[in-house]
N, C-alpha and C positions, 0 to 999 in steps of 0.2 A: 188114405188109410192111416188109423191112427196105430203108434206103439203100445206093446202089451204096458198099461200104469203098471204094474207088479210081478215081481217071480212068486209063484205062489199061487196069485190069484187073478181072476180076470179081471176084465173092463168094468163088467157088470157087477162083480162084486166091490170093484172099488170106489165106483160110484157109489153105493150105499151106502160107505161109509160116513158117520155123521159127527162124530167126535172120538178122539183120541187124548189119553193123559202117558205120558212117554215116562218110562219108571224112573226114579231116581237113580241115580248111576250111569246113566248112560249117558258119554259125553261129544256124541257125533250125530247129526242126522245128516246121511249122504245123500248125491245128485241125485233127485227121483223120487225119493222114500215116498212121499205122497201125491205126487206128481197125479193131475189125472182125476183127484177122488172129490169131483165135481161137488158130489153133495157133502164135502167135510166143509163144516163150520169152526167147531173149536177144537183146539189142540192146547193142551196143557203141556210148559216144555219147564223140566222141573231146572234149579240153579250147577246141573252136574253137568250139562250140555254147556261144551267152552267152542264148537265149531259147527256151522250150517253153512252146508253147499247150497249156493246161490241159487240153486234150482231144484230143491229140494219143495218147495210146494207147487212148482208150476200146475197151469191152471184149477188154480182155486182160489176161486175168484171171488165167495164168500166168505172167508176164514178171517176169525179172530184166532191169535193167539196170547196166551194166559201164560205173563211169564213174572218175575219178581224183579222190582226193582233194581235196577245196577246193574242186572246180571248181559251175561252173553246176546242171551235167546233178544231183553229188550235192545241193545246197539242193533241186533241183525233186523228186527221191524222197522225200526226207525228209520236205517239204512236205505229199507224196501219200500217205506210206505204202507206195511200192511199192518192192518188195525188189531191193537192189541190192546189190554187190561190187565 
């Protein structure tokens, strides 16, 4: 049995998920936030985000993320392995 991906929303809804752009000002994505949302491809994480929990995209397994040069968001792909632009 898998855990609920989301407060808020279900399984099925968070599988649908296909792309996210994270607003500017936000400086945290915590354990989980998209954990789950099989079908998310891209996420856009703007240069305000200085902290991502390790397991903040667990399975998602096709995800590019979109982040700028230099910043936080690119050391934590690098980090990870997970493909970004």
């Amino acid at each position: 049995m898998k855990p609920p991906a989301h407060h808020g929303i279900n399984e099925q809804e968070a599988s649908e998920i296909v792309s996210i752009t994270i607003p500017k000002g936000v400086v945290s994505i915590s354990a989980g936030a998209f954990a789950n949302c099989y079908g998310l491809t891209s996420i856009t994480i703007p240069e305000s985000v200085t902290f991502i929990h390790r397991y903040a995209f667990n399975n998602c397994h096709n995800l590019t993320i979109h982040c700028k040069a230099g910043s936080y968001a690119e050391k934590f792909v690098q980090d990870k392995g997970i493909s970004y632009v």
